[in-house]
Structure formats: C-alpha cells, structure tokens
C-alpha positions as CSV (number, residue, x, y, z in Angstrom):
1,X,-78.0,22.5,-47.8
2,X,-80.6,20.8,-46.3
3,X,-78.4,17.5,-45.5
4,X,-75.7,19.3,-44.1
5,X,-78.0,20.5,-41.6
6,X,-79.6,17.2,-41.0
7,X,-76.6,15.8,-40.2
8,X,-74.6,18.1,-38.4
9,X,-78.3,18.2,-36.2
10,X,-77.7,14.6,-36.0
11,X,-74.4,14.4,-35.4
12,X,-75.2,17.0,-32.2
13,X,-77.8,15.1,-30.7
14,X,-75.7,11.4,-30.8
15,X,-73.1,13.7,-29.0
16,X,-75.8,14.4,-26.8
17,X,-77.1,10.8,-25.8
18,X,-73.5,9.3,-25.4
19,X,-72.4,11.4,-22.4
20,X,-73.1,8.9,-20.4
21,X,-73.7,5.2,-20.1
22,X,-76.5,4.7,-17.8
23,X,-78.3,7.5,-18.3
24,X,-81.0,8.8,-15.6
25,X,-84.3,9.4,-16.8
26,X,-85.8,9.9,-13.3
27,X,-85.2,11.8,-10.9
28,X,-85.3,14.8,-13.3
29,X,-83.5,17.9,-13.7
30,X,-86.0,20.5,-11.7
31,X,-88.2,17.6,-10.8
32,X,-89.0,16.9,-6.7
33,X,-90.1,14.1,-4.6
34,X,-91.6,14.4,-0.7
35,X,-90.0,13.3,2.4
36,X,-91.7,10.1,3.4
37,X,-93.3,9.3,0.3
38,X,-91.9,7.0,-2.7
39,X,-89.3,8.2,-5.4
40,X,-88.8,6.5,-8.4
41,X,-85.7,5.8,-9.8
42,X,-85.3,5.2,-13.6
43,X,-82.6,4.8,-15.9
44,X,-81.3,3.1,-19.0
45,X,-78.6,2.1,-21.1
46,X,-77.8,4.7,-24.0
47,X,-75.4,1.9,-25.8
48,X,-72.0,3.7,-24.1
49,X,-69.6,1.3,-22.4
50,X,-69.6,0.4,-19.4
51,X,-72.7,-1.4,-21.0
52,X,-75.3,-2.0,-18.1
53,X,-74.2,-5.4,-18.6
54,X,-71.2,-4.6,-17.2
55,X,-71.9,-2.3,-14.9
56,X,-74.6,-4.9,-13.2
57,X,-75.0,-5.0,-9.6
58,X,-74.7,-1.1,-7.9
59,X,-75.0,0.6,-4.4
60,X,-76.8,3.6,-4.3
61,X,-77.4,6.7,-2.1
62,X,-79.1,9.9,-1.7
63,X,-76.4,12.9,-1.8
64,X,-75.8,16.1,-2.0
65,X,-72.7,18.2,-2.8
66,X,-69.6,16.8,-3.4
67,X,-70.6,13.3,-2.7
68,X,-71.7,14.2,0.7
69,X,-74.2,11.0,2.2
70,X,-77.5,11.5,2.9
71,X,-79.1,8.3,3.0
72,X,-78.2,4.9,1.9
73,X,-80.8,3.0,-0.7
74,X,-81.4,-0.7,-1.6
75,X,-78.3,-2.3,-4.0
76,X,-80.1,-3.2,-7.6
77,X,-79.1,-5.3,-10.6
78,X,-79.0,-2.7,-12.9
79,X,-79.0,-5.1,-15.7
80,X,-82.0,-6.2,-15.3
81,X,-83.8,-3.8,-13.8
82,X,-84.5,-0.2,-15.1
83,X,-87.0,0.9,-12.1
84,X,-87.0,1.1,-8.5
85,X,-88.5,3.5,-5.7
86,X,-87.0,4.7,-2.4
87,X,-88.4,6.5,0.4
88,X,-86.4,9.8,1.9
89,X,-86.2,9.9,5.9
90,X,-87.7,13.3,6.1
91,X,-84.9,13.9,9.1
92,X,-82.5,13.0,7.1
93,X,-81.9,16.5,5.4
94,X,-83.2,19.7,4.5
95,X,-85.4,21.4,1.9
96,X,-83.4,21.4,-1.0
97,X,-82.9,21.3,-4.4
98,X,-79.5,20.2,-4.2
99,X,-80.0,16.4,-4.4
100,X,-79.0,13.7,-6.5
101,X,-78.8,10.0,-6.6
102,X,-75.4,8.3,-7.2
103,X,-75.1,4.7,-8.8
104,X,-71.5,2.9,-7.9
105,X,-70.9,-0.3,-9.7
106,X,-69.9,-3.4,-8.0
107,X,-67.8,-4.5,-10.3
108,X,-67.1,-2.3,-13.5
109,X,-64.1,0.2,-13.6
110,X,-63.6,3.2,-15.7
111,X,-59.7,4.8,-15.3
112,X,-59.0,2.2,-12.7
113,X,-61.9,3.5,-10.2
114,X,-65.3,2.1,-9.6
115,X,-67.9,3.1,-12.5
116,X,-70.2,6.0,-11.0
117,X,-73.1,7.1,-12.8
118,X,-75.2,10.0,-11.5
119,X,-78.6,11.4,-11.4
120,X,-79.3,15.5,-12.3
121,X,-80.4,17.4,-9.2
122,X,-83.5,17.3,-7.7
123,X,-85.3,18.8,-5.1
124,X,-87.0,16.9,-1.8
125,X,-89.5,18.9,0.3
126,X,-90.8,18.2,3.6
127,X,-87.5,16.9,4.7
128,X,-87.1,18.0,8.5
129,X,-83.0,17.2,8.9
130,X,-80.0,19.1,8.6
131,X,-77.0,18.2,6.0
132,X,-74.7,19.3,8.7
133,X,-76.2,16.3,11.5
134,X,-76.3,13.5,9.2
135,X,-78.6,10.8,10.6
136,X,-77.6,7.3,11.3
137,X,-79.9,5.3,10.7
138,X,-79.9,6.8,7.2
139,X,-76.5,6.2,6.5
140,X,-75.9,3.0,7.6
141,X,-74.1,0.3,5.2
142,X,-77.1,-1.9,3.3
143,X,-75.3,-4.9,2.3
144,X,-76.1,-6.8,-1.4
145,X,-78.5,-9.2,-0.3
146,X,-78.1,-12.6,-2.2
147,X,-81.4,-12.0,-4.0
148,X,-79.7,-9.0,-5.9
149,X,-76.7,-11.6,-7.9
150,X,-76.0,-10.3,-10.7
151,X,-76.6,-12.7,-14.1
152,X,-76.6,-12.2,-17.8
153,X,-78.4,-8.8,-19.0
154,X,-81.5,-8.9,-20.8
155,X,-81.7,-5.1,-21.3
156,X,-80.8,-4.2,-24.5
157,X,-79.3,-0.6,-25.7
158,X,-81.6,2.2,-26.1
159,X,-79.1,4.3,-28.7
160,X,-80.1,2.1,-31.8
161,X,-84.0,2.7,-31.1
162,X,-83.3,6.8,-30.0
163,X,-81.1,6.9,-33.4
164,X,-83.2,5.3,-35.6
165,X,-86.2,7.5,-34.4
166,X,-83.9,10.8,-34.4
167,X,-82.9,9.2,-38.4
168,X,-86.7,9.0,-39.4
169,X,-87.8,12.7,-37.7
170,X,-85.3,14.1,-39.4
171,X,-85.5,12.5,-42.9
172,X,-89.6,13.2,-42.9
173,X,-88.9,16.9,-41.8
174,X,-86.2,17.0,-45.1
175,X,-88.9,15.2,-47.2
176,X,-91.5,18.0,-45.9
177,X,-89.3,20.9,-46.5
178,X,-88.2,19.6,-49.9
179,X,-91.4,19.4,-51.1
180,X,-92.3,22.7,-50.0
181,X,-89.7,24.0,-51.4
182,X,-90.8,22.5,-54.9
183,X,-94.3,23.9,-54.5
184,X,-93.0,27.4,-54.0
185,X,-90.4,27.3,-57.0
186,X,-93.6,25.7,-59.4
187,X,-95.6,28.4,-58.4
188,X,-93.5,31.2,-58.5
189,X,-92.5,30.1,-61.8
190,X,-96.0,30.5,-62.7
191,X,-96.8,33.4,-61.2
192,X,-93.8,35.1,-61.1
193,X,-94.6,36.7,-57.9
194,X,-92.7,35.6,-54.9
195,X,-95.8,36.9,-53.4
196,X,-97.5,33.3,-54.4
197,X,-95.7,32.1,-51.9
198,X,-96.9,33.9,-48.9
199,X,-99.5,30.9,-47.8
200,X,-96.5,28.2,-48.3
201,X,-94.1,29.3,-46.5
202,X,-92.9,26.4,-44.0
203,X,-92.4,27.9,-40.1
C-alpha cells in the first residue's frame, strides 16, 4: 500500500519537473521586481530536450500578454550561464502583474519553430509607461555581441539530482511510517487496546 503511493507520488512529481526544459526558477510565480532597480533571472536545465546544451545562445525580452514587447534584454549563453540581472525602464510599462520573461533560442527548434522557453508572471512596480505607447528605446534590437558565442555546455541536468532527492524523501518517509506502523501492531498486540496507540499515531 505504502509503495503504491510512493510511486504513484513519484511518478506525479517527475511529471511535474519535465514540463519544461529550461525551467525558470526566477522571476517567480507572484514574486515582483522595481522599475529601475536589478532583476534577476534564473533558470536551469530539468534534463528535458532541448538540453540547454542545445538550446545555447538566446534573446530575451520583457513581455506581457500574448508575446506583446516590452523591453528588449542582453542575449546570454544559456549553457553556461544559469544567472543574469536586467534593469526595467520604469517608462517602459505599467504597474502590473502581468509580466513575464521570454527565452528564444538561437539555434534549437522544437516542431520546426524556434525553441521558446518562458518565465511565470510576475509583477513590476514603479513602472511609469503604458503597454499601449511602447517605448523605443526599450524595444530596440540588441544584437549577440561576439562575447556571448556559444561553446560546449558545462551545465549538467538538474532531474538526476531533484530525482534522486525526491527517491530518498520518499523512501525515509516509507521507512518512518513502516516502522510506526510496527510499533502500533506490537503494542496493540500487547495491550489489546487500540487505545495504546493514541501517542503513536504518525500525522
């Protein structure tokens, strides 16, 4: 009983990590950054193909909506990197909690179309601007500088380190429950109360 719930638990949290290839860990879902002030951007590989290997060099922007541009950001080897920080134009939108940041691969294709891999929605405050009079300046192209060329990943997975961690939680929480379980049965048996129990009882 006990291992059919560990792995169907296990089997719903794999499901879980493996939505997505690079997987966002910053900006947060619910979590805000200020107008004129850094951001940080964080993410890593959760074992998925496009591998971030593969996915390498990206453009990146601010957005909101349906793709809608808010502001370009600095292209990144995303390979090699796992962390960089951006400053919003304050004028270049509103108050909102309707943002995101969007990852477009330079190079790796999913279904024929450039991989895109996006952040949850977060909110930016003391932004002066207005999504319908997108700035200029903040929208402008940023070309891949030569600095950012792409080379051999040295980032390795994170699924095999999540899983293995999600494999040991789970087996120790079995090992706990199974010998409290054991407890209760050799005490009841002694007793033979079920009211022996009543200081044992796991949850």
């Amino acid at each position: 009983m006990h291992f059919a719930l560990f792995y169907s638990l296990l089997a719903l949290e794999y499901a879980t990590l493996a939505r997505a290839s690079l997987y966002f860990l910053q900006p947060a879902r619910g979590s805000s950054c200020t107008g004129g002030s850094p951001c940080t951007v964080r993410w890593l590989d959760d074992g998925n193909a496009p591998l971030l290997n593969a996915v390498g060099v990206v453009t990146a922007a601010l957005y909101t909506g349906k793709m809608q541009l808010v502001q370009t950001l600095q292209p990144v080897d995303t390979a090699n990197v796992l962390s960089y920080q951006f400053t919003p134009i304050p004028e270049a939108g509103p108050n909102s909690e309707n943002y995101y940041v969007a990852f477009t691969s330079n190079k790796a294709e999913v279904n024929g179309t450039r991989y895109i891999g996006y952040s949850p929605f977060f909110t930016l405050n003391g932004m002066t601007g207005d999504f319908d009079k997108p700035l200029a300046q903040a929208t402008a192209v940023i070309a891949i500088p030569a600095t950012v060329s792409h080379s051999a990943g040295t980032i390795l997975p994170a699924t095999i380190t999540i899983l293995v961690l999600i494999i040991v939680y789970r087996v120790i929480q079995h090992i706990y429950l199974a010998f409290h379980h054991l407890v209760c049965t050799l005490r009841i048996s002694l007793c033979y109360s079920s009211r022996c129990c009543h200081y044992w009882r796991v949850g």
